[in-house]
Structure formats: structure tokens, C-alpha cells
C-alpha positions as CSV (number, residue, x, y, z in Angstrom):
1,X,-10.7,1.6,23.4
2,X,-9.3,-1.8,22.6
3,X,-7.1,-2.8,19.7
4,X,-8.7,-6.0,19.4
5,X,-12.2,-7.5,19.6
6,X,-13.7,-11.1,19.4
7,X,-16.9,-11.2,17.7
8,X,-17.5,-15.2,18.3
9,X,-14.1,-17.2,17.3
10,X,-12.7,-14.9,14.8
11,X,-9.9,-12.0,16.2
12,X,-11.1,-8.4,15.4
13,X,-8.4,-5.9,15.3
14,X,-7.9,-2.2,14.5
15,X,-7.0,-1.1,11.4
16,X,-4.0,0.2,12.9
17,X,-2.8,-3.3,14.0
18,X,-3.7,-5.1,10.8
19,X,-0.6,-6.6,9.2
20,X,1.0,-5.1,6.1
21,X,0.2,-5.9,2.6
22,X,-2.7,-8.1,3.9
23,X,-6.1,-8.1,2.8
24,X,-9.2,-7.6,5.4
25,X,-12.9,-7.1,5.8
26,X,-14.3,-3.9,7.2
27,X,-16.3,-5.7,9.9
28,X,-17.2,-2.3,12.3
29,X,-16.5,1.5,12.4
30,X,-16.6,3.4,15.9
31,X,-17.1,6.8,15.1
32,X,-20.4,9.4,14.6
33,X,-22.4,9.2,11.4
34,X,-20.0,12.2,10.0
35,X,-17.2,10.3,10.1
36,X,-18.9,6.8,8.8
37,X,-20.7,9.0,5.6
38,X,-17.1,10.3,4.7
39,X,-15.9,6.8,5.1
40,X,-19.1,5.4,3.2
41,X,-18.4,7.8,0.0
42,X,-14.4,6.8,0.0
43,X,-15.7,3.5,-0.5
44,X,-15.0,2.1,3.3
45,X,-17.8,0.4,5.1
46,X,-19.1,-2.9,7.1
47,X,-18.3,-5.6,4.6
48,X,-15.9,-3.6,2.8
49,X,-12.2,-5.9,1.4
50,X,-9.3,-4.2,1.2
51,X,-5.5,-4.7,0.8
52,X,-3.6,-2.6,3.6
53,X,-0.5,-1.2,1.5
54,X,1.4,1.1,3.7
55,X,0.7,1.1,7.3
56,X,1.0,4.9,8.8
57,X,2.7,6.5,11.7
58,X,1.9,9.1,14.3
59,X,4.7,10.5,15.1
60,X,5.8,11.2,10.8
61,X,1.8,11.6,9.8
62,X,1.6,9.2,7.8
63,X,-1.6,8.3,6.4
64,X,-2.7,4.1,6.2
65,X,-3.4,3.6,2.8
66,X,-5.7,1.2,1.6
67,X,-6.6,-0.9,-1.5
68,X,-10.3,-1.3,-2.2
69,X,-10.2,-2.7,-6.0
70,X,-8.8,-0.7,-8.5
71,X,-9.1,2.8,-5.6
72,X,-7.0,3.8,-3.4
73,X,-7.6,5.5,-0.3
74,X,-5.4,7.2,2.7
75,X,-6.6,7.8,6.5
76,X,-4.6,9.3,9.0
77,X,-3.9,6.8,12.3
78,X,-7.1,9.1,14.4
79,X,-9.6,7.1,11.9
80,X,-7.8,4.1,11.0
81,X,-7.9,3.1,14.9
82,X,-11.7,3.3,14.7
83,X,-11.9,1.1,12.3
84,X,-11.8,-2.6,13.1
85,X,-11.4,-5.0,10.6
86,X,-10.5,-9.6,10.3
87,X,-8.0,-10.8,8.0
């Protein structure tokens, strides 16, 4: 699966290669309907801003944690790349 998507003119990108400190839009989620109901009651969905705080890591498992208003929220790098998300 690609990093990136073009839906029209605007770039689509994984959450895994949104920039740092940044805020976004939850614009799609690959994944089964398991995985996009536990994202759903964290707060994460289609439509969704967010400020990305800490990027994560693979190799020290370290989660990508997210801003959504006054919550916070952590997913490891296996999720975060299914979500895709503008700036």
C-alpha cells in the first residue's frame, strides 16, 4: 500500500508520513470495521482534526500520538500507516 494518495488536487498521506507538530484531517482509514470501531470510540474517524505531537518508530515501539482537542491518543506505527490523512 502507498504512502500517499491524491484524492483530486490535494496530497493524501499516511499518518506515518504526516509532518510533526502539524495539524491534519482524518480523510480515510484502510482497515476492517474492528479496527475503524476502536478508532471511532478513541475519537479518530473520516473528518476527524488533529495535531500530530510525537511521530513513532518501529524499530523503539513507539506509539504516534495524536491531539484531538483537549484528548490525547497513541497508535502504534501498524495502524497509523492505515490511516491517511491532508494537512
Amino acid at each position: 500500500m502507498s504512502a500517499e494518495r491524491r484524492f483530486g488536487s490535494e496530497k493524501i498521506v499516511s499518518l506515518t508520513h504526516h509532518p510533526d507538530g502539524l495539524a491534519g484531517t482524518v480523510v480515510d482509514v484502510v482497515g476492517n470495521a474492528e479496527l475503524q470501531g476502536r478508532l471511532m470510540g478513541m475519537g479518530l474517524f473520516v473528518g476527524t482534526r488533529f495535531e500530530l505531537l510525537r511521530k513513532g518508530s518501529t524499530r523503539s515501539n513507539k506509539p504516534f500520538l495524536l491531539a484531538i482537542g483537549e484528548t490525547r491518543i497513541a497508535v502504534d506505527y501498524r495502524i497509523a500507516k492505515m490511516i491517511f490523512v491532508e494537512p
